[in-house]
C-alpha positions in Angstrom: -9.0 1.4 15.1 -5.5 -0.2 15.7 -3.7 -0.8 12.5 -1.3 -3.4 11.3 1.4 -1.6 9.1 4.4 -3.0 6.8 6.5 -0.9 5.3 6.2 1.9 8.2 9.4 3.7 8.0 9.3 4.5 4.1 8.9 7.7 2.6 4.7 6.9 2.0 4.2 4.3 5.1 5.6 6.6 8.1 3.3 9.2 6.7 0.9 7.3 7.0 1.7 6.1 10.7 1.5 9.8 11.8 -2.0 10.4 10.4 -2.8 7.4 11.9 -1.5 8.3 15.4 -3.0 11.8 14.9 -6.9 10.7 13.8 -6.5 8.8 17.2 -5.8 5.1 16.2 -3.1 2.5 17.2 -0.8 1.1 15.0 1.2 -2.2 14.9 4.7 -1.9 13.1 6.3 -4.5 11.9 9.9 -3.2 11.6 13.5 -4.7 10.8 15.1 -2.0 13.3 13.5 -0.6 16.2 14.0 3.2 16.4 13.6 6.1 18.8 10.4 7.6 17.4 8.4 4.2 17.6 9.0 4.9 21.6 5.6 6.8 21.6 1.9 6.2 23.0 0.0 4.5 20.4 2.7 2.4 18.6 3.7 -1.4 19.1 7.0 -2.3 17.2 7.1 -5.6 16.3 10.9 -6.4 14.9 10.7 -8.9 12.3 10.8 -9.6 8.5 8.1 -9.2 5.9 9.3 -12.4 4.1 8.6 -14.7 7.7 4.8 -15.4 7.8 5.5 -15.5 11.8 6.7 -12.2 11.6 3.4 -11.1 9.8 1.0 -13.6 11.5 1.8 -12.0 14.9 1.3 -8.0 13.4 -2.1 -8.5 12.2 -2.8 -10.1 15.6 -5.8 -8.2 17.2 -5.9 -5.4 14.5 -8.9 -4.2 12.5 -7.1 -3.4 9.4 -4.5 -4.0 7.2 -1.8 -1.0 6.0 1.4 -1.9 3.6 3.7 0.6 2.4 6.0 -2.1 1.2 7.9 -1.9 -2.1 9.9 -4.4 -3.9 13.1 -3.4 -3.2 14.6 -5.3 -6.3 13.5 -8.6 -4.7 10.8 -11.0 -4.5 10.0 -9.5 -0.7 7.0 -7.9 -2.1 5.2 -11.2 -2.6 6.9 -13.1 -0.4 4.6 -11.0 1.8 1.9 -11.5 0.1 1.5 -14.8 0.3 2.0 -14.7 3.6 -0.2 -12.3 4.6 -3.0 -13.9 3.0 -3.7 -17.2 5.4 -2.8 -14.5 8.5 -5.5 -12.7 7.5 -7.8 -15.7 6.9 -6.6 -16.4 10.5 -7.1 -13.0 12.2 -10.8 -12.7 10.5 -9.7 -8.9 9.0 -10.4 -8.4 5.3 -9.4 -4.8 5.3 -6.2 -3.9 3.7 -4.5 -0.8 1.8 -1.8 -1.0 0.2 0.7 1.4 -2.3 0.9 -0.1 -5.7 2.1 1.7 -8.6 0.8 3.1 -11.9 1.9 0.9 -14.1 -0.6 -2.0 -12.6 -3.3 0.3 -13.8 -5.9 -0.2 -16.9 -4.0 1.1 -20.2 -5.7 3.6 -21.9 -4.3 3.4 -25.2 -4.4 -0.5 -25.0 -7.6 -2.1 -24.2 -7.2 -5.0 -21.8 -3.5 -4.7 -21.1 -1.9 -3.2 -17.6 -0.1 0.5 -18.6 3.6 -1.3 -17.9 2.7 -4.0 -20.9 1.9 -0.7 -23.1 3.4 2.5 -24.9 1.7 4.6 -21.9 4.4 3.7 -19.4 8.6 5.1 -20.2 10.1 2.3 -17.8 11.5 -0.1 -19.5 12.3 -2.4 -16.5 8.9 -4.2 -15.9 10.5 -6.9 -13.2 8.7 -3.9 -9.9 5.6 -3.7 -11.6 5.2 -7.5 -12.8 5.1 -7.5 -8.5 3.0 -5.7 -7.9 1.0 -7.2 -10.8 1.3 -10.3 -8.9 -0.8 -8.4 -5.4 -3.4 -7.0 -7.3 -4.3 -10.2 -9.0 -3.9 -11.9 -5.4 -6.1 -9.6 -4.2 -8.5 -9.6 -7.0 -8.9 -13.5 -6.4 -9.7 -13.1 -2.7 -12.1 -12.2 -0.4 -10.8 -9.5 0.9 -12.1 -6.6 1.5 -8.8 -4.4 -0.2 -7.4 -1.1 -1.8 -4.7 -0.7 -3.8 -3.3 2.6 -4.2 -1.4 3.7 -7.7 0.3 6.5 -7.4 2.6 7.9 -10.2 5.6 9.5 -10.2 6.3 9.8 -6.6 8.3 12.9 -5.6 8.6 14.3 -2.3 6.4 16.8 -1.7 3.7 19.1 0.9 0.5 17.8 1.7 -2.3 19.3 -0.2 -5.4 17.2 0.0 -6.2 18.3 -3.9 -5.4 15.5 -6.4 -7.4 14.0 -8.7 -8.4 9.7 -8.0 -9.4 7.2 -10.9 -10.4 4.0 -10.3 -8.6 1.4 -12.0 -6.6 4.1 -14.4 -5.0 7.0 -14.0 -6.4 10.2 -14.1 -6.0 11.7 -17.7 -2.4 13.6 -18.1 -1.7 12.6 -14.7 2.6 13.5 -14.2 3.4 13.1 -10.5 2.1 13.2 -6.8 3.3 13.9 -3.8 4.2 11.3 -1.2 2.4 13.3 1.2 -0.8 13.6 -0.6 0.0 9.5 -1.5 -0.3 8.7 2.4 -3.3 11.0 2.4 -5.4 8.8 0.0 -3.4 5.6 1.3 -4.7 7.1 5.1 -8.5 8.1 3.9 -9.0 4.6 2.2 -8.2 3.1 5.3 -10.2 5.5 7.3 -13.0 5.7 5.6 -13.4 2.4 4.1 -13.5 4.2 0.4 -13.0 2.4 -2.9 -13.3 -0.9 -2.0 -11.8 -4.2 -4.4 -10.4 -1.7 -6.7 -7.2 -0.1 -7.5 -6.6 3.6 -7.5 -4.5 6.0 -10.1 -3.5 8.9 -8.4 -2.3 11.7 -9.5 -2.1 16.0 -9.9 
């Protein structure tokens, strides 16, 4: 496949670039600096800005699927690209996309018909990240597409060990941390694999 990915240099996304690269595929960055690793066979860098539909519209162009790694970074850029990426998808006839959400997006256990962030089950006390990523998956839920949304928890760095435990739209009982190595891996597999399709993911040890 050749890949559109956002968010390709984080700690999760440029995992997930090299598994690409290594399973064989081609991927399509969309990056605000170009650097010195991108200079390899199998990568386009596109430099741009997630915000700038342009900037997205031309990523997505001739790929077969969808990655974003993207966070919020304390800003709206999060759905900013979002709503862009919707109509370039419409555009570039892919409904494939994986993204990296978080846990507090996921079903509450304790509080029936609530997301964990609006209940006891989640310590942050800073909802403005997840209330973004609140925003995607009910973007995504409304569409079309064919998506993913991966929820990891706590998100140390860590090895890759393939063995972690996947819920779908909660997260797995007890669940404490995972790496961002074993993140990419499920991010990567989704994507792959075409696995858990149109729901979100908790991920966890």
């Amino acid at each position: 496949m050749k890949l559109a990915i956002f968010g390709g240099t984080g700690r999760v996304g440029k995992q997930v670039v090299d598994m690409a690269l290594q399973g064989g595929h081609e991927v399509q960055l969309l990056v605000r600096t170009q650097q010195d690793w991108m200079d390899q066979p199998g990568i386009t860098a596109i430099v741009g800005d997630a915000k700038n539909p342009e900037d997205v519209a031309k990523t997505v162009q001739g790929t077969d699927a969808v990655f974003s790694g993207l966070g919020t970074d304390k800003t709206t850029t999060l759905t900013e690209f979002i709503e862009g990426l919707i109509p370039a998808l419409a555009i570039a006839e892919i409904s494939r996309v994986v993204t990296i959400g978080t846990a507090g997006i996921l079903d509450s256990r304790t509080t029936p018909g609530v997301y964990r962030f609006q209940s006891g089950e989640s310590n942050r006390k800073l909802t403005f990240a997840a209330e973004q990523h609140a925003h995607v998956y009910e973007t995504f839920r409304d569409s079309d597409l064919d998506w993913t949304i991966i929820c990891p928890t706590y998100l140390p760095d860590g090895p890759l060990t393939k063995t972690y435990r996947t819920e779908e739209s909660m997260l797995p009982a007890d669940g404490k941390h995972i790496s961002t190595a074993d993140t990419a891996h499920c991010a990567y597999t989704a994507l792959s694999e075409g696995t858990f399709n149109r729901v979100r993911v908790g991920l966890a040890y």
